[in-house]
Short mmCIF file of the C-alpha atoms (twelve columns), coordinates in Angstrom:
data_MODEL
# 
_entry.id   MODEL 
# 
loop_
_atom_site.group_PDB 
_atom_site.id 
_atom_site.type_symbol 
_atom_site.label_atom_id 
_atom_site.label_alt_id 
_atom_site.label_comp_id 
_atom_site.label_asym_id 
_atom_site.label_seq_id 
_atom_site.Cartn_x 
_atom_site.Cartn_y 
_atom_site.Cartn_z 
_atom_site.pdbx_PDB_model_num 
ATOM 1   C CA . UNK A 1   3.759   17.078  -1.254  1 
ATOM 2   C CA . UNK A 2   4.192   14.766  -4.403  1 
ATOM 3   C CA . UNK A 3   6.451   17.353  -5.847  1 
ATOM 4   C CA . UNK A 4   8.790   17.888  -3.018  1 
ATOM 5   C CA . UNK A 5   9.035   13.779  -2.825  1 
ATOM 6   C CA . UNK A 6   10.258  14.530  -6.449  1 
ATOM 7   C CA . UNK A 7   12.361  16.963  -5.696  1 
ATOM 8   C CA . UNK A 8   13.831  15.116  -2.335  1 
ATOM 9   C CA . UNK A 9   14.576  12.333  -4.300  1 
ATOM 10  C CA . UNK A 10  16.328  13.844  -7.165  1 
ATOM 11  C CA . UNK A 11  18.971  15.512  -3.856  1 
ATOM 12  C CA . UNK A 12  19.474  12.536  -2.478  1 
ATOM 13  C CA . UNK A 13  20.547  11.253  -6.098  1 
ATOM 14  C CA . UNK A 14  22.578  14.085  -6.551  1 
ATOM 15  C CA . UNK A 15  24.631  14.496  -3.563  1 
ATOM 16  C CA . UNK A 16  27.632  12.855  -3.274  1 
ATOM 17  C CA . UNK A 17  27.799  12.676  0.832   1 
ATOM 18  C CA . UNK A 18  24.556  10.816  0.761   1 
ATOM 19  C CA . UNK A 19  24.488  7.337   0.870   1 
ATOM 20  C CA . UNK A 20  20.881  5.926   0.984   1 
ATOM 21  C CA . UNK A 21  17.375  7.835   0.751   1 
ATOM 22  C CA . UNK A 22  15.703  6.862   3.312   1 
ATOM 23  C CA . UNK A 23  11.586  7.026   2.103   1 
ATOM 24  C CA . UNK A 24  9.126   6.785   5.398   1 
ATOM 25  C CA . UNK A 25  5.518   8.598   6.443   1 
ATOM 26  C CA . UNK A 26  5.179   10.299  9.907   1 
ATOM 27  C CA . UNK A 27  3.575   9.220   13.330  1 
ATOM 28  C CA . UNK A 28  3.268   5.310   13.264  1 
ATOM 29  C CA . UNK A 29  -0.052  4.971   11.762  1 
ATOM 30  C CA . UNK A 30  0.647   4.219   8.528   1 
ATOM 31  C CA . UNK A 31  3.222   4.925   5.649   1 
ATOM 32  C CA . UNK A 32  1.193   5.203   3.288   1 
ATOM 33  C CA . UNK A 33  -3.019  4.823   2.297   1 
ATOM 34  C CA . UNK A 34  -2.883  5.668   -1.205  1 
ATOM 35  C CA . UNK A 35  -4.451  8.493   -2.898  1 
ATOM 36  C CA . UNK A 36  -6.318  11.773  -1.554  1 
ATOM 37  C CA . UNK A 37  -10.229 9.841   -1.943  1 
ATOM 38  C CA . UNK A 38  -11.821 12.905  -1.221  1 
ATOM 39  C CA . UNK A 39  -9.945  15.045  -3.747  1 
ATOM 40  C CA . UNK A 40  -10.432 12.260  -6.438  1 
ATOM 41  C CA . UNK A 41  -14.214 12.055  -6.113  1 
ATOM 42  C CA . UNK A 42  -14.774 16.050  -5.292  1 
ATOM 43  C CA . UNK A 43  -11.857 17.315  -8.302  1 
ATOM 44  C CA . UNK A 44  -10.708 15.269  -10.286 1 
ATOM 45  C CA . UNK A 45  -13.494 13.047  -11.235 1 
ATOM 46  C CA . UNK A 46  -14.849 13.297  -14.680 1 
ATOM 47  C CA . UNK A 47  -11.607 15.712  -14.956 1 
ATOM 48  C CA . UNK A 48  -9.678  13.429  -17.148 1 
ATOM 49  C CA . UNK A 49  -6.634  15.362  -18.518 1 
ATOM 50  C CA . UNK A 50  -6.236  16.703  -14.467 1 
ATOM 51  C CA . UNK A 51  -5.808  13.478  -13.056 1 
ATOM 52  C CA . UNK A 52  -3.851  12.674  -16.153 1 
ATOM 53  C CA . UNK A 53  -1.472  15.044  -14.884 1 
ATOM 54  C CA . UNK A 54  -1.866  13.764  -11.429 1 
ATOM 55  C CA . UNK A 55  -0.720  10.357  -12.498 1 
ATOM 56  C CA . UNK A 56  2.474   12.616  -14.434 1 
ATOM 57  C CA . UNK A 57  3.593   13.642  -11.298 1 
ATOM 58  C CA . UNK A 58  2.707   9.850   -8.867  1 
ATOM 59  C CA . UNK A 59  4.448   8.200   -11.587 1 
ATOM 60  C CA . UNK A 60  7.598   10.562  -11.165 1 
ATOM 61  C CA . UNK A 61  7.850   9.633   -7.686  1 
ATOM 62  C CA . UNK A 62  8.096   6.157   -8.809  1 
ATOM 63  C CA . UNK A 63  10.503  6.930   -11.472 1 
ATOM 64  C CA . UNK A 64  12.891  8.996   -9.086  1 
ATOM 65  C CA . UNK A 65  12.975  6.072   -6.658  1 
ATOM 66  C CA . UNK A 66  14.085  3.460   -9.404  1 
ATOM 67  C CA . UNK A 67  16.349  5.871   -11.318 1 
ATOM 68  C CA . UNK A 68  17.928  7.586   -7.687  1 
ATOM 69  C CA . UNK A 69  21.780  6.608   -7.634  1 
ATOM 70  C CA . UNK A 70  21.579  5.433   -4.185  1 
ATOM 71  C CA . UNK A 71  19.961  2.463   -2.302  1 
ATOM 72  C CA . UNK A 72  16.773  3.041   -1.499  1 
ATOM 73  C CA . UNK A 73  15.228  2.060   1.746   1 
ATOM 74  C CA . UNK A 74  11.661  1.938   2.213   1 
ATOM 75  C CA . UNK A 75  10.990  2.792   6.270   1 
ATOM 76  C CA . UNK A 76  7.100   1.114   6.855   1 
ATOM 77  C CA . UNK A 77  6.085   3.345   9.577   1 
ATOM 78  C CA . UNK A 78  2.569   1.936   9.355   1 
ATOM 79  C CA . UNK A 79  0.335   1.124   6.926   1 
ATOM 80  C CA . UNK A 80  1.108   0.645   3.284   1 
ATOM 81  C CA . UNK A 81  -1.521  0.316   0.999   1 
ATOM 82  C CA . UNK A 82  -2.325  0.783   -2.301  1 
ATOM 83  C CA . UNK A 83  -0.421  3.765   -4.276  1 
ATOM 84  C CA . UNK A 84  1.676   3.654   -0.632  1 
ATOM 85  C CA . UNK A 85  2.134   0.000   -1.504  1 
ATOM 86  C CA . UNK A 86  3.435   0.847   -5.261  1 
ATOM 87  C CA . UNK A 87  5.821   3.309   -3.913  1 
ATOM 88  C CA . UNK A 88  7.691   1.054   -1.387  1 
ATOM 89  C CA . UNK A 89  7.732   -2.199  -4.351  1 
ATOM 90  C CA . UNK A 90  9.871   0.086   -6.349  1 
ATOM 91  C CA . UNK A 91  12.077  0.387   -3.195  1 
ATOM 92  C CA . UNK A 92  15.114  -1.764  -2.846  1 
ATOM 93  C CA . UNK A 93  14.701  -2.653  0.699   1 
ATOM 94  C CA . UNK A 94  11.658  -2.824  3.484   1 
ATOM 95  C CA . UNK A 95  12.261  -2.282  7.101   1 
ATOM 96  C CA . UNK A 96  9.008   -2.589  8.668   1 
ATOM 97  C CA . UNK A 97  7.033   -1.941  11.898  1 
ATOM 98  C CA . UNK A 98  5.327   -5.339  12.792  1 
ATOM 99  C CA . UNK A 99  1.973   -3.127  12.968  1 
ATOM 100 C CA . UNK A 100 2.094   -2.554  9.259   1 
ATOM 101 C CA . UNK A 101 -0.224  -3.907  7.191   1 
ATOM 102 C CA . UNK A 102 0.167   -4.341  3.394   1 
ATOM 103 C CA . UNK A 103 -2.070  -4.319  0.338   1 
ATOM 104 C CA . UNK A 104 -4.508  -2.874  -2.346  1 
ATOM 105 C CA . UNK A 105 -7.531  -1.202  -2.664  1 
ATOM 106 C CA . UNK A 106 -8.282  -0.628  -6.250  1 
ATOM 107 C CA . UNK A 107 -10.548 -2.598  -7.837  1 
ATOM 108 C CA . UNK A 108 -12.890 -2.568  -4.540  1 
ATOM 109 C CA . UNK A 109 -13.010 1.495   -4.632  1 
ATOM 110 C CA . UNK A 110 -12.483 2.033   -8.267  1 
ATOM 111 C CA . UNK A 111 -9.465  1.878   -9.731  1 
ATOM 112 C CA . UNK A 112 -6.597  -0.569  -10.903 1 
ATOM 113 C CA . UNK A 113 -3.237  -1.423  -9.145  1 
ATOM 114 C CA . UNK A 114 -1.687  0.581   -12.214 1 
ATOM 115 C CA . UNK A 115 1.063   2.572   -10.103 1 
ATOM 116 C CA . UNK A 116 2.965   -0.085  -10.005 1 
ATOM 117 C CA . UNK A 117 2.040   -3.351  -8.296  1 
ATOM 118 C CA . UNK A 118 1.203   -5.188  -11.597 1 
ATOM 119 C CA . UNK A 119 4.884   -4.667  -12.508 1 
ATOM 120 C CA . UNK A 120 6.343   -5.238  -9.563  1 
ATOM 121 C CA . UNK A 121 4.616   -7.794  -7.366  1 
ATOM 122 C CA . UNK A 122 5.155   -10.693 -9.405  1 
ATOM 123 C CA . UNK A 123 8.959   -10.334 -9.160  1 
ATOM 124 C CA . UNK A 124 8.564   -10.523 -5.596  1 
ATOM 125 C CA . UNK A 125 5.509   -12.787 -5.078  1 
ATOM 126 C CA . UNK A 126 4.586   -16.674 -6.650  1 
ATOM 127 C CA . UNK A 127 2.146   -15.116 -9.621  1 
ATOM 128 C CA . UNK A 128 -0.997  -16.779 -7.835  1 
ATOM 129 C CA . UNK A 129 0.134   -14.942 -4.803  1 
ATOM 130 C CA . UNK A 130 0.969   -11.472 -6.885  1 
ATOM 131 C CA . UNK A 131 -2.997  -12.215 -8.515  1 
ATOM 132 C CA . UNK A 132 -4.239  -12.744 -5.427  1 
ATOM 133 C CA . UNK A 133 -3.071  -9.655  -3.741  1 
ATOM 134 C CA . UNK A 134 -3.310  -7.249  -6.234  1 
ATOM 135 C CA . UNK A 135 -7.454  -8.516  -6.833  1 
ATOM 136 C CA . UNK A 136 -8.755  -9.407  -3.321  1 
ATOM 137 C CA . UNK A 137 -8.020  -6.053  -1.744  1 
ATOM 138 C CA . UNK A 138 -6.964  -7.966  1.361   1 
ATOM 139 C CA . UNK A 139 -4.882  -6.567  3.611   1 
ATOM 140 C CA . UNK A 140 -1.639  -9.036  5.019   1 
ATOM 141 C CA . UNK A 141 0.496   -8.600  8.016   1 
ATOM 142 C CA . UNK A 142 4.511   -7.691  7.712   1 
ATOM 143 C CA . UNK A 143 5.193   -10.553 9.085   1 
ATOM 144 C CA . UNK A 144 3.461   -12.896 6.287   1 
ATOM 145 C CA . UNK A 145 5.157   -10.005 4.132   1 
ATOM 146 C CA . UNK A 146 8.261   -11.329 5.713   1 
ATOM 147 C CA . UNK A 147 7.546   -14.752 4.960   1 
ATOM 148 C CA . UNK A 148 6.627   -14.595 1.107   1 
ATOM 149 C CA . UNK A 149 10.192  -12.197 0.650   1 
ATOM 150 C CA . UNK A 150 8.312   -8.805  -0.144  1 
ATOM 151 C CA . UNK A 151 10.439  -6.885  2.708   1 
ATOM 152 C CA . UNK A 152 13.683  -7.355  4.016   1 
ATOM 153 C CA . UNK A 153 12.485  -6.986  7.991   1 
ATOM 154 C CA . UNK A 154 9.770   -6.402  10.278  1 
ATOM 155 C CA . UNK A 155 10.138  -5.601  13.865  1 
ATOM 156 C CA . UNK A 156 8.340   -5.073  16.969  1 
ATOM 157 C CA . UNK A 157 7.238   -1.940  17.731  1 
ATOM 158 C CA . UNK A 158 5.245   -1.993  21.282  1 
ATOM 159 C CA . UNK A 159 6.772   -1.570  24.098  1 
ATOM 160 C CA . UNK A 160 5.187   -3.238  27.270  1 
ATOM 161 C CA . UNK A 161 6.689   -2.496  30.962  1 
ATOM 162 C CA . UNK A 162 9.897   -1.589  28.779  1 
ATOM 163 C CA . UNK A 163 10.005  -5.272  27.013  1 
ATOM 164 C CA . UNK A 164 9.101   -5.303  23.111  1 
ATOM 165 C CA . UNK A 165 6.724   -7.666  21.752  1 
ATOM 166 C CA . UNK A 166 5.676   -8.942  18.985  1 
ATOM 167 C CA . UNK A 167 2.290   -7.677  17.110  1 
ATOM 168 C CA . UNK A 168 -0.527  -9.798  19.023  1 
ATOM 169 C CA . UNK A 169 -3.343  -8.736  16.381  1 
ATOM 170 C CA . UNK A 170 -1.859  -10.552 13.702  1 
ATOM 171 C CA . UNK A 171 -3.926  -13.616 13.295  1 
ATOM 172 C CA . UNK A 172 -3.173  -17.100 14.687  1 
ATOM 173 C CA . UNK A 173 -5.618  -19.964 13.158  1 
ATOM 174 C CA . UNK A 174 -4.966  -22.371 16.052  1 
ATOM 175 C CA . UNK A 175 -3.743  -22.152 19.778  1 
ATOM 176 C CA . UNK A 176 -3.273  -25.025 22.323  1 
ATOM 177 C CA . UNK A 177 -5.501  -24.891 25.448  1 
ATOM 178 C CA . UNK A 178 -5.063  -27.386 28.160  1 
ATOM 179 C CA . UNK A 179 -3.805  -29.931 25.598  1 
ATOM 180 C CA . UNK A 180 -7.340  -28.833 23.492  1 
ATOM 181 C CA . UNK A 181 -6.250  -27.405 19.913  1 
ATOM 182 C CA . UNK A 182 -8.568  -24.496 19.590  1 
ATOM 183 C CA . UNK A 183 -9.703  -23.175 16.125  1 
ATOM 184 C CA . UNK A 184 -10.919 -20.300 14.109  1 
ATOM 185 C CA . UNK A 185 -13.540 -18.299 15.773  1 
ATOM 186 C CA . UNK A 186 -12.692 -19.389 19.317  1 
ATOM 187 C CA . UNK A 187 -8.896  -17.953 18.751  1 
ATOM 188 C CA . UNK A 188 -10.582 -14.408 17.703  1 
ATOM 189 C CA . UNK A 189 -13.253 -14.461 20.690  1 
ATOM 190 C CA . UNK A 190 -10.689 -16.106 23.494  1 
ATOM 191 C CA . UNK A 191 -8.186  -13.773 22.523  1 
ATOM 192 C CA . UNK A 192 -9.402  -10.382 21.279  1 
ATOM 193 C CA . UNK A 193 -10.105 -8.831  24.233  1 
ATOM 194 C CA . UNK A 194 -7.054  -9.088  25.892  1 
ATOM 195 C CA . UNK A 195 -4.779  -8.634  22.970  1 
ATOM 196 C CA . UNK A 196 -6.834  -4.937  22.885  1 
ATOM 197 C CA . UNK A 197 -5.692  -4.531  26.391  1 
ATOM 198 C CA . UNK A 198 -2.451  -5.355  25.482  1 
ATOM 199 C CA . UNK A 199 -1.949  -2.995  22.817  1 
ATOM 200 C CA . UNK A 200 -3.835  -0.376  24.479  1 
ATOM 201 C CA . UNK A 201 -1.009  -0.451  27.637  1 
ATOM 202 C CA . UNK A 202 1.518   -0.886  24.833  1 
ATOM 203 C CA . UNK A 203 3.690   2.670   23.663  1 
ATOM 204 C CA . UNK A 204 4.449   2.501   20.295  1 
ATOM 205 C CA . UNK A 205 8.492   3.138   20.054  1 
ATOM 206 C CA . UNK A 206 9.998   3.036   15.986  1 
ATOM 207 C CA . UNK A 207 13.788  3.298   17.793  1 
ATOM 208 C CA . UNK A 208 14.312  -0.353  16.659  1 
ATOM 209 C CA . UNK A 209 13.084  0.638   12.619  1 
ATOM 210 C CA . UNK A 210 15.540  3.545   12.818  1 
ATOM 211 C CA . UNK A 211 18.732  0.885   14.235  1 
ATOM 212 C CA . UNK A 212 17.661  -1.094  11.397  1 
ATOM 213 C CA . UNK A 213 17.545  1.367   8.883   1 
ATOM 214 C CA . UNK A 214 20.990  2.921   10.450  1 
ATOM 215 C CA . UNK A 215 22.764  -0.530  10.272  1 
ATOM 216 C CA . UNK A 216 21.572  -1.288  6.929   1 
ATOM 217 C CA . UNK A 217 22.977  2.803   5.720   1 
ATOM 218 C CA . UNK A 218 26.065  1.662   7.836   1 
ATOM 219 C CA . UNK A 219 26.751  -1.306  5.406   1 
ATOM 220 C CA . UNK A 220 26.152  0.505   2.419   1 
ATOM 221 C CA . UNK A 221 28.850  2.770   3.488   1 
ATOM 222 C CA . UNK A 222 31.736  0.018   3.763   1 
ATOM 223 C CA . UNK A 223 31.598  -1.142  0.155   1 
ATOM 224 C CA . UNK A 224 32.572  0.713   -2.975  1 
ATOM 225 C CA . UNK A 225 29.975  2.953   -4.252  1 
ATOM 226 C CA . UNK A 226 30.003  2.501   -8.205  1 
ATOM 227 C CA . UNK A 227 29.770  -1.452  -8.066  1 
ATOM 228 C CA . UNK A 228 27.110  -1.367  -4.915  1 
ATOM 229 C CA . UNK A 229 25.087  1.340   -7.328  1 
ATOM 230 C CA . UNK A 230 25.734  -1.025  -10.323 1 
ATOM 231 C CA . UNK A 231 24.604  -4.707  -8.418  1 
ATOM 232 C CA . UNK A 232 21.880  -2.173  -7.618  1 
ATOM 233 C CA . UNK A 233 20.862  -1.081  -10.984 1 
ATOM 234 C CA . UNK A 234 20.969  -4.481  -12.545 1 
ATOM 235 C CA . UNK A 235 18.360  -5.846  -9.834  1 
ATOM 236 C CA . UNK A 236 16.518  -2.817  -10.116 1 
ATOM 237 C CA . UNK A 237 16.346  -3.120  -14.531 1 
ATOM 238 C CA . UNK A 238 13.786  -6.335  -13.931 1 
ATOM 239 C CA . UNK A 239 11.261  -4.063  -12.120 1 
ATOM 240 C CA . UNK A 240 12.181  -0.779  -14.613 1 
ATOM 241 C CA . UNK A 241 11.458  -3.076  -17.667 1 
ATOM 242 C CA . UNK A 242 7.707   -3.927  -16.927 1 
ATOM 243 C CA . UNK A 243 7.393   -0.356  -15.431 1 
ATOM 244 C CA . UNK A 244 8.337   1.316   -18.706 1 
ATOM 245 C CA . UNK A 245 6.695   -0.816  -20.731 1 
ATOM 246 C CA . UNK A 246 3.154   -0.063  -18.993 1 
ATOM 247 C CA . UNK A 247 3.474   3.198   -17.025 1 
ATOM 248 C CA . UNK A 248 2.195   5.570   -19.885 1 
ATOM 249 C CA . UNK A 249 -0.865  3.316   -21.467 1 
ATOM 250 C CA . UNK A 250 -1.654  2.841   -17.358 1 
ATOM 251 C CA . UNK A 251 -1.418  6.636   -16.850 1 
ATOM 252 C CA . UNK A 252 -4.291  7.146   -19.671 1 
ATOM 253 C CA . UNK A 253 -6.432  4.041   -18.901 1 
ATOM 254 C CA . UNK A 254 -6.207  5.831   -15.148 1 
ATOM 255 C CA . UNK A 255 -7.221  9.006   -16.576 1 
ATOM 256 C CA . UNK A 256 -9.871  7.903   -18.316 1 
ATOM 257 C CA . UNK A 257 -11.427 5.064   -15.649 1 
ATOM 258 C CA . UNK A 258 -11.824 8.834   -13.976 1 
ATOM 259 C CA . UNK A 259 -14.828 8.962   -16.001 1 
ATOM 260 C CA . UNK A 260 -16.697 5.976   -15.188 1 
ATOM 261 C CA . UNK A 261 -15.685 3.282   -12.421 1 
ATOM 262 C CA . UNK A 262 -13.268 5.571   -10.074 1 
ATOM 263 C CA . UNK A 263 -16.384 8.106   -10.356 1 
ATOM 264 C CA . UNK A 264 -18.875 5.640   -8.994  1 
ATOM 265 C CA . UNK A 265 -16.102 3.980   -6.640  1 
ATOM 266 C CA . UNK A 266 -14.665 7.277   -5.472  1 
ATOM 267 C CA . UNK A 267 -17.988 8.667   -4.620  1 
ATOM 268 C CA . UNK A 268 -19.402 5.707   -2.407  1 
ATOM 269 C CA . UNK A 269 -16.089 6.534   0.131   1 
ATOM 270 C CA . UNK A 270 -16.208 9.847   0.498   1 
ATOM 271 C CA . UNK A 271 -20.409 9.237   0.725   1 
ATOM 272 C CA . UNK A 272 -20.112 6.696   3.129   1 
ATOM 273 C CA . UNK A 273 -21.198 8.682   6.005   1 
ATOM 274 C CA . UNK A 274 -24.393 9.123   4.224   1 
ATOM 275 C CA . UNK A 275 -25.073 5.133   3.101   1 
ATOM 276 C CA . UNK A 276 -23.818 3.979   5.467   1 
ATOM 277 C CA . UNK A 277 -21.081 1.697   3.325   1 
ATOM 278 C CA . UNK A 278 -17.748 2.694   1.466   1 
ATOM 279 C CA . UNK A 279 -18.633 0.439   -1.519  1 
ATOM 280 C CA . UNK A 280 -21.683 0.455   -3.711  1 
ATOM 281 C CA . UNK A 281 -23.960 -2.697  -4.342  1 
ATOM 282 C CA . UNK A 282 -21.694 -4.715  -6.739  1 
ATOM 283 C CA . UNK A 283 -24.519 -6.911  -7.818  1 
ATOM 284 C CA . UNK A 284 -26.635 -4.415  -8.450  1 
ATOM 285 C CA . UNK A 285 -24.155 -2.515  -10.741 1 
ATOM 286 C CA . UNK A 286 -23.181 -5.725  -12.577 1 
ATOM 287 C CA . UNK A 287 -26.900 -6.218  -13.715 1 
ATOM 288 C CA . UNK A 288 -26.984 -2.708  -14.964 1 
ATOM 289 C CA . UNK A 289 -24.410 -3.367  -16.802 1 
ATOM 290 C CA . UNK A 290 -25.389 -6.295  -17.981 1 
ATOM 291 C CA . UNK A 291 -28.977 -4.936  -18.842 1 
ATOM 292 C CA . UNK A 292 -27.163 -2.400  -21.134 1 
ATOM 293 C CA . UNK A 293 -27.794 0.695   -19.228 1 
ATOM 294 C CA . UNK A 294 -25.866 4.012   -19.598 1 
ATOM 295 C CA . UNK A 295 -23.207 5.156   -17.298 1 
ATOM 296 C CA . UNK A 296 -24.915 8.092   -15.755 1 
ATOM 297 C CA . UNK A 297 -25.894 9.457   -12.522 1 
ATOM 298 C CA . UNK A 298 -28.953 7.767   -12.796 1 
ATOM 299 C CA . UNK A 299 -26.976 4.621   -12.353 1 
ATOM 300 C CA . UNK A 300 -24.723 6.072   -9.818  1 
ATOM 301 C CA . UNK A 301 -27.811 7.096   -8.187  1 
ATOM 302 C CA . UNK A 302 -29.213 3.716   -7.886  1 
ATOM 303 C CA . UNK A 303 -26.108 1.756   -6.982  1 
ATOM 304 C CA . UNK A 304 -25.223 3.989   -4.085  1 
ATOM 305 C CA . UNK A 305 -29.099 4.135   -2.759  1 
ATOM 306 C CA . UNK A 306 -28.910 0.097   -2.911  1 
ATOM 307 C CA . UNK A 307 -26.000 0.821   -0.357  1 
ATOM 308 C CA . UNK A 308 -28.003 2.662   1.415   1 
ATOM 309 C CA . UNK A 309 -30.962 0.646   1.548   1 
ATOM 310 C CA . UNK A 310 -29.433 -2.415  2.527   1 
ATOM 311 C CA . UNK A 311 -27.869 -0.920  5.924   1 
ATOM 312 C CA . UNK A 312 -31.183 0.145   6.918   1 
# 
């Protein structure tokens, strides 16, 4: 799949009757999660120089978005999280479903935001904000997306009794009630149930992402190619420099994080079933570490059983 996302790219580039690449996931679950978890924990941990040629190939995908001679358009489908996250930064524009939800996952299941959120975010984002959001593993609606200028749109996506409306899970901190301001908890208990019932009439319709995306293609195509491409390409250099400057000493630190952390992290997710958690006991690992103890199954061992322990 990663190669023909190469491959589609490097067409799109190519061909002079194209006039955008249009990058987007199927259904309208999500865009983009990230990496295969399973296949990272089950192959290629401990397999350094394989997932070093894993991360060859990811950050090709990233390379043929920023070096493709046409706009690129990210379509947010759903979801887009972590590598799915680095992917659509190195876009040039973000239409979004309203459903979508945007992040990283990294340091919370083993790895770094080394695909390309450390070199992009904080072009988009205050650098508090990029810190925060590439460390906390939080997850934040399009709409505060919207807000801080990572994506060019988000729209609504369910339909109701043929009306759209707007997402009704994103969080609100404080409603009005009878002339009573109502906080925190109160707005997620009052309201939860029937925003579920909402969504759950609701049919999810991406016809307004694909108007979008069409009018945006349709603009593109009244102005001269060569200086749109070159506006383009001058935007696009501020991301590329901090990209080339890091993307090979981040493709071997990846590689070899394979070894230890991404092991351990990997390994609680796809184990989860088992201890009940997707995470091992963080406090438990830090005083290993601190104790001086060797990185070994024994430690994996005893993280992950903490995990385990804990739910019962």
């Amino acid at each position: 799949m990663v190669k023909q996302v190469i491959l589609g790219l490097q067409r799109a580039s190519s061909d002079r009757g194209v006039v955008a690449a249009v990058f987007t996931g199927a259904g309208d679950k999500a865009f983009c999660t990230g990496g295969n978890t399973d296949g990272y924990s089950v192959y290629y941990s401990r397999r350094l120089p394989e997932y070093g040629d894993y991360m060859d190939l990811f950050n090709a995908i990233v390379d043929g978005i920023l070096d493709c001679k046409k706009p690129t358009v990210c379509r947010v489908n759903g979801m887009r999280v972590a590598g799915g996250q680095e992917f659509g930064l190195a876009c040039d524009f973000t239409v979004s479903s309203d459903l979508a939800l945007f992040g990283q996952a990294g340091p919370k299941h083993g790895s770094a935001l080394d695909g390309g959120s450390t070199d992009f975010l904080p072009w988009f984002l205050s650098i508090e904000d990029a810190m925060y959001s590439c460390v906390s593993c939080e997850t934040w609606s399009a709409y505060k997306m919207k807000m801080k200028w990572l994506i060019t749109t988000a729209l609504p996506v369910l339909c109701v009794d043929g009306t759209f409306v707007r997402n009704p899970l994103v969080r609100t901190d404080a409603y009005l009630d009878d002339g009573e301001i109502v906080y925190g908890e109160r707005v997620r208990e009052d309201r939860i149930a029937a925003t579920r019932k909402l969504v759950n009439r609701a049919e999810v319709t991406l016809d307004r992402l694909d108007t979008e995306v069409a009018r945006l293609v349709w603009r593109f195509a009244g102005l001269f190619s060569g200086c749109l491409m070159k506006s383009i390409d001058g935007i696009r250099a501020k991301k590329k420099f901090f990209w080339d400057q890091m993307k090979l000493p981040n493709r071997h630190w990846l590689a070899a994080n394979m070894a230890t952390e991404a092991w351990l992290g990997f390994t609680a997710f796809v184990t989860r079933n088992a201890t009940g958690r997707d995470v091992i006991d963080f406090l438990a690992y830090r005083q290993a570490l601190a104790s001086g103890s060797i990185f070994d199954e024994a430690l994996v061992s005893r993280v992950l059983s903490k995990s385990r322990d804990k739910e019962r």
